[in-house]
C-alpha positions in Angstrom: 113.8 114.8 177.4 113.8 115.9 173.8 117.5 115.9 173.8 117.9 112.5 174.9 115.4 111.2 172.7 117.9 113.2 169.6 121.3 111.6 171.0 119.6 107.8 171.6 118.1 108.6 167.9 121.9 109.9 166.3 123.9 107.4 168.3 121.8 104.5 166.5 121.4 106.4 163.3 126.0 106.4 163.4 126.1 102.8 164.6 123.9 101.7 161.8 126.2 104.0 159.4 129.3 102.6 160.7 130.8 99.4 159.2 129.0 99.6 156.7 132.1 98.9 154.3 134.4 95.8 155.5 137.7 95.8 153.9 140.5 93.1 153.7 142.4 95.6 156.2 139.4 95.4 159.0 139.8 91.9 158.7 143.4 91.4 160.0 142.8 91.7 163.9 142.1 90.2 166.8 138.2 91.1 166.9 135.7 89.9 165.1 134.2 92.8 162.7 130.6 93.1 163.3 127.6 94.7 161.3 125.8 94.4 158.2 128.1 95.5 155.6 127.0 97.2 152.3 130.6 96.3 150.3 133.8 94.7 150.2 137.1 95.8 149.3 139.0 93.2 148.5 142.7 92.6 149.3 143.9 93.5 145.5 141.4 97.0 146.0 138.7 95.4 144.0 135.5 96.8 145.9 132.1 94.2 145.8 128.7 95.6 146.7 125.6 94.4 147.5 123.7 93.6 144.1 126.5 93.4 142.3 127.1 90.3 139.9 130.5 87.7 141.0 131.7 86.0 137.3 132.5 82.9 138.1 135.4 81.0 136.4 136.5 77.8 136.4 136.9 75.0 139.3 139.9 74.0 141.2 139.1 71.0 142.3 138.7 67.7 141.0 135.7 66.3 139.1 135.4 69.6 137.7 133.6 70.8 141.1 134.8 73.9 143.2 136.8 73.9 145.9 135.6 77.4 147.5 132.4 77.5 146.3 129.4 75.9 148.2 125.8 75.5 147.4 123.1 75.4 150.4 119.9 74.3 149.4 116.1 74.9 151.1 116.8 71.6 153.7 120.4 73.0 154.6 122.3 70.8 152.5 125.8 71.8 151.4 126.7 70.4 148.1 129.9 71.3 146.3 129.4 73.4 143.4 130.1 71.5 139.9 130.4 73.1 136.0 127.3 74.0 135.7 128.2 77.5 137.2 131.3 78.6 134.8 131.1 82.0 133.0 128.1 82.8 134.4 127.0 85.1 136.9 125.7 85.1 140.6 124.2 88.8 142.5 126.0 89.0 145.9 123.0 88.9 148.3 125.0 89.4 151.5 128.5 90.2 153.0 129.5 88.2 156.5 132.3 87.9 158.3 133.3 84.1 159.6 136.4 82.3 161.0 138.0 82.4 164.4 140.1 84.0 166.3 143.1 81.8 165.9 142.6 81.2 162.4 141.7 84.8 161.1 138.3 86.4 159.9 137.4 86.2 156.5 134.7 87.9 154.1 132.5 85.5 153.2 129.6 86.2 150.4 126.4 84.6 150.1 124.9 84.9 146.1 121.8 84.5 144.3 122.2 81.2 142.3 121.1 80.3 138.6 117.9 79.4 140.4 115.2 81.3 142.9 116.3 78.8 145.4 120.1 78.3 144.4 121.9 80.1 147.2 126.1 80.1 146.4 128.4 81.0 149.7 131.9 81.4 149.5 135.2 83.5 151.2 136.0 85.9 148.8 139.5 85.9 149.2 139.9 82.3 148.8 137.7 82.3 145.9 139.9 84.5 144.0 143.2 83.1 145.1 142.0 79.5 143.4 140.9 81.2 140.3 137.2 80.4 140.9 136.0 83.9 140.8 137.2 86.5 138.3 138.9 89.4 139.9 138.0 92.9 138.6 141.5 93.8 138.9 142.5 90.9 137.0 139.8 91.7 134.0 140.9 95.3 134.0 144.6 94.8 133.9 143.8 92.1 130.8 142.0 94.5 129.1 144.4 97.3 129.5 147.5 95.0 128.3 144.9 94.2 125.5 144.8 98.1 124.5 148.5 99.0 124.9 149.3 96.2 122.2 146.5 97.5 119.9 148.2 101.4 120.5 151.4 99.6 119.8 149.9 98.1 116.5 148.5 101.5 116.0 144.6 100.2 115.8 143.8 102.5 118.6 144.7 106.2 119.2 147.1 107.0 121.9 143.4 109.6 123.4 141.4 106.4 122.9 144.1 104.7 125.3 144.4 107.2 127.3 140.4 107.0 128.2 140.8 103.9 128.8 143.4 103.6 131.1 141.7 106.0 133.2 139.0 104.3 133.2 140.3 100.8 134.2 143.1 102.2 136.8 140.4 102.4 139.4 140.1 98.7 139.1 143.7 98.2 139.5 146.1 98.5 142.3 
């Protein structure tokens, strides 16, 4: 009886461990992925976790209001989400997977807002595709272009661009 109480115990302590990661790779089949997922990696390798902060850029849309980006408020209300929100910052509160079958699964976050009660939900993917939310790989690769010119200026040392480069290639795929 002991050892059944162990296997029922590990078999939900592995399924609770399992999927615990969603990827843009997990996303592309016919099934819908299911669990509660700790982080994101993104289809450019950019990986989000939970508590981590999205930089928002600028909107797509008309109006100045986002295309991808939807606000929910404490009735259920969706409202579009206008320039109030550009270059600043939203904490990724949870990672879901939505769509259907026919059209595809997609990662969709829901964030923290500027507010206690603002609550921000977008898919990812989309979101960086319309330049609504800056991409880590995007910022890195900036920055590193940014260095190499200042090597080729000679304002940095080729060690100093060297450290950085390490440092950013993680970021960029």
């Amino acid at each position: 009886m002991k050892t059944l109480y162990s296997i029922c115990f590990l078999s939900l302590f592995s399924a609770s461990i399992y999927g615990q990661t969603l990827s843009y790779v997990d996303l592309q089949v016919d099934q819908r992925p299911k669990g509660q997922f700790e982080s994101y990696e993104a289809k450019d390798g950019t990986l989000y976790k939970i508590g981590d902060k999205i930089q928002f850029a600028v909107p797509s849309g008309v109006n100045g209001k986002f295309v991808t980006i939807t606000k929910i408020d404490v009735m259920g209300n969706i409202y579009p989400v206008g320039a109030e929100v550009i270059n600043t910052s939203a904490e990724i509160k949870k990672i879901m997977v939505g769509g259907l079958k026919r059209s595809g699964w997609k990662a969709g976050f829901q964030t923290k807002g500027l507010t206690a009660i603002d609550n921000y939900f977008f898919n990812i993917e989309d979101a960086i595709a319309a330049g609504e939310i800056k991409s880590k790989a995007g910022e890195a690769l900036s920055e590193l272009k940014k260095a190499k010119e200042k090597l080729d200026l000679g304002l940095i040392t080729q060690d100093e661009y060297d450290s950085l480069k390490v440092n950013l290639a993680k970021f960029i795929k």
